[in-house]
N, C-alpha and C positions, 0 to 999 in steps of 0.2 A: 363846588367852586374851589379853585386852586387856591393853595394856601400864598402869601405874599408876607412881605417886609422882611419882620424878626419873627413870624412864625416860621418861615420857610425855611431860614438859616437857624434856626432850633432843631431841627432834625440831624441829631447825631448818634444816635446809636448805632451802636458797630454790630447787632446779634438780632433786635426786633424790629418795631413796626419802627421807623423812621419819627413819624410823628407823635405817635402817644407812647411809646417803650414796649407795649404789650406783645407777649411772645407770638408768632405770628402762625398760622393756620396753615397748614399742608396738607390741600382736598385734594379730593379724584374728581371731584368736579367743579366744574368754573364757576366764575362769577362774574359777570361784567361790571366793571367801577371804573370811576374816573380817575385819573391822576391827581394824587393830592399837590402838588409839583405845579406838574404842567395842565394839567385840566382834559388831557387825551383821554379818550375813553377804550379799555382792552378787557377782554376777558382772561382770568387769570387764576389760575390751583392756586396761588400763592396772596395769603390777604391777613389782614390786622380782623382781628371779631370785631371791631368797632367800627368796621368797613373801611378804613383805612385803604389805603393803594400808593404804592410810587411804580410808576414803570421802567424798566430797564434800563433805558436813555437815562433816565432823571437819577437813578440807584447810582449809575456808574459813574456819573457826569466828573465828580470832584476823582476820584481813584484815577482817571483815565487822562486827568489835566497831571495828577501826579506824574503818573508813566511816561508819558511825552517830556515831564524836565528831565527826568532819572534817564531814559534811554537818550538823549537828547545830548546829555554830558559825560556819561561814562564812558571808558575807553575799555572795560574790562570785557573778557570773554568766556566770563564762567559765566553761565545762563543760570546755575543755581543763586551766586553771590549776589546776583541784581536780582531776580526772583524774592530773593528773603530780603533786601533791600526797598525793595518796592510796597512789599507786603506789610511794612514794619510799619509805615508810614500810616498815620491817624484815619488820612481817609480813606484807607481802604478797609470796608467791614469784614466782620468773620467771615462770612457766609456771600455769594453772591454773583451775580453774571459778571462783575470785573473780572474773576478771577478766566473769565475766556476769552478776555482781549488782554490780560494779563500776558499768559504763555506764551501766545504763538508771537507778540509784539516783544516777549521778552528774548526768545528763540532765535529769529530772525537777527535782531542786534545784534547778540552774542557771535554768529556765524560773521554777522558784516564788518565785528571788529574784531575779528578772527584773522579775517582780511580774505574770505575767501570771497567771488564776487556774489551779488544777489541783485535783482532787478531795483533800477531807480523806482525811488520812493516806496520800498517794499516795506519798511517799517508802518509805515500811514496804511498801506495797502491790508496788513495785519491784523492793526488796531479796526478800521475798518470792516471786515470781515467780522473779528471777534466781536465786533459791535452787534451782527448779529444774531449771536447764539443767544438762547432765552436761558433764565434761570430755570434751575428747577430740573431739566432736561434729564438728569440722571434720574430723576424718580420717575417722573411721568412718559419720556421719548425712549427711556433703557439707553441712552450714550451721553455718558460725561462732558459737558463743554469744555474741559481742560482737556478731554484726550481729542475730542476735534481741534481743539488748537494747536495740538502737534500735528496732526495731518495737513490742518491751514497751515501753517508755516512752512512745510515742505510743498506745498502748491503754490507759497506764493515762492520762496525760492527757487524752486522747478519751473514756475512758467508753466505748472498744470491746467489745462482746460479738460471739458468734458471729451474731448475728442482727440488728447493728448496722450495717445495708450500708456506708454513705460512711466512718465510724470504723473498722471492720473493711479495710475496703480501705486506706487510711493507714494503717494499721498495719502494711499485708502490703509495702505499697509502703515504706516505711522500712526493711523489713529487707530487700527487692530492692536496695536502693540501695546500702544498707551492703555484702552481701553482695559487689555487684559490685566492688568496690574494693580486696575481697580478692585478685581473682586476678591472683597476680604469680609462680605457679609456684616458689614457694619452702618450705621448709619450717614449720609453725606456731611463730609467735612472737604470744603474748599483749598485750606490748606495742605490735608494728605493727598488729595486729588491734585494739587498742581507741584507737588513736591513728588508725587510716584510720574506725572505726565514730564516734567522737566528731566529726570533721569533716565527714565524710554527714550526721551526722544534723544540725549547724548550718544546712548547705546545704539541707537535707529543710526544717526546720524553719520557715526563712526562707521555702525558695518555696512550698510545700503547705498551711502553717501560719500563717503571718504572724507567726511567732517570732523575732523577731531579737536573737541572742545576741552578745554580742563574744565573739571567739576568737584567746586569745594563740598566736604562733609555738610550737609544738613545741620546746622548749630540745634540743641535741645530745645524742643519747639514749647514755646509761650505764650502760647493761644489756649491752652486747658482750662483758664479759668473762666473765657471767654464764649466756649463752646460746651453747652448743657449735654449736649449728646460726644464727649469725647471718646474715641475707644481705649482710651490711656494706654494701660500694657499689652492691648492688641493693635496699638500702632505703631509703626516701624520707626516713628520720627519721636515716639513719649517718652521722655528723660534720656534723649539720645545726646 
């Protein structure tokens, strides 16, 4: 049964299970559970031992009312400076599928108050999409939802369809790029993963696109005490 009232709005942990705090399980095989949330029922690697479950909709729901005010008001066009702006904010957890409607809704902005043009309503169109990449994807599928969210974002600003050859290939090639810059043999951190995925894609952006975006330094990242698995001085962003 879905949790309701003041249990429901008691779920705040930024790192574990939502509802009980407990560090949360990362199987190779599923489980089917309900939503503690919403009551939806999904199979899923990812679970509380206590059987716990929130699903992805319900994970993201508050992070993603954030992003819509944040891209909503800013006028800036570093897609890093709203990135870690976004990030900072309470409800977005360490860990999690925000961070894949995060990017590519962060990307898009950045370009459209760039002032270069991009399809009406492509922001929504993003957030959208990124809605739905599942968590998890880099352990269990082998591709990061943050490096798909560089590729979504140049599909939604391409006007990419499957039958779209040169758009379509920019797309696939954005989230090659991204993805490469993942591999540093460390355990998943959401934050390194959309801080390497938002710099690809400046770089993508600049030479395949003619986008050129300013992009602030990464401030010294403050998520280490937050993140049990940090790579600290094998990460590019630790005491940077």
């Amino acid at each position: 049964m879905p949790l309701t009232g003041s249990e429901a709005s008691s779920m705040k942990s930024p790192t574990n299970c939502g509802v009980c705090g407990r560090p949360l399980v990362y199987s190779t095989e599923p489980k089917t559970l309900a939503c503690a949330l919403c009551g939806k029922t999904a199979s899923s690697l990812i679970y509380c031992p206590a059987g716990h479950y929130v699903c992805d909709a319900c994970h993201s729901r508050s992070a993603i009312e954030v992003l819509r005010q944040v891209l909503g008001a800013t006028t800036s066009s570093d897609p890093m400076a709203i990135l870690e702006q976004v990030m900072a904010h309470p409800a977005v957890p360490m860990h999690g599928p925000e961070h894949h409607v995060i990017v590519p809704a962060v990307l898009v902005a950045a370009v459209r108050n760039a002032g270069y043009p991009v399809p009406e309503g492509a922001v929504e169109k993003a957030i959208d999409r990124g809605g739905g990449v599942p968590g998890g994807w880099c352990g269990s599928h082998g591709d990061c939802g943050a490096a798909v969210g560089v590729g979504l974002a140049v599909s939604v600003i391409m006007g990419a369809t499957p039958l779209t050859g040169k758009p379509r290939t920019l797309a696939l090639g954005a989230t090659a790029l991204a993805l490469s810059r993942m591999l540093d043999e460390q355990p998943r951190c959401c934050k390194r993963a959309s801080r390497r995925a938002m710099l690809a894609a400046v770089d993508y952006l600049r030479e395949r696109l003619g986008i050129s975006l300013p992009v602030a330094e990464p401030p010294r990242c403050v998520y280490v005490a937050r993140n049990a698995e940090c790579a600290r001085q094998q990460c590019p962003f630790f005491g940077a």
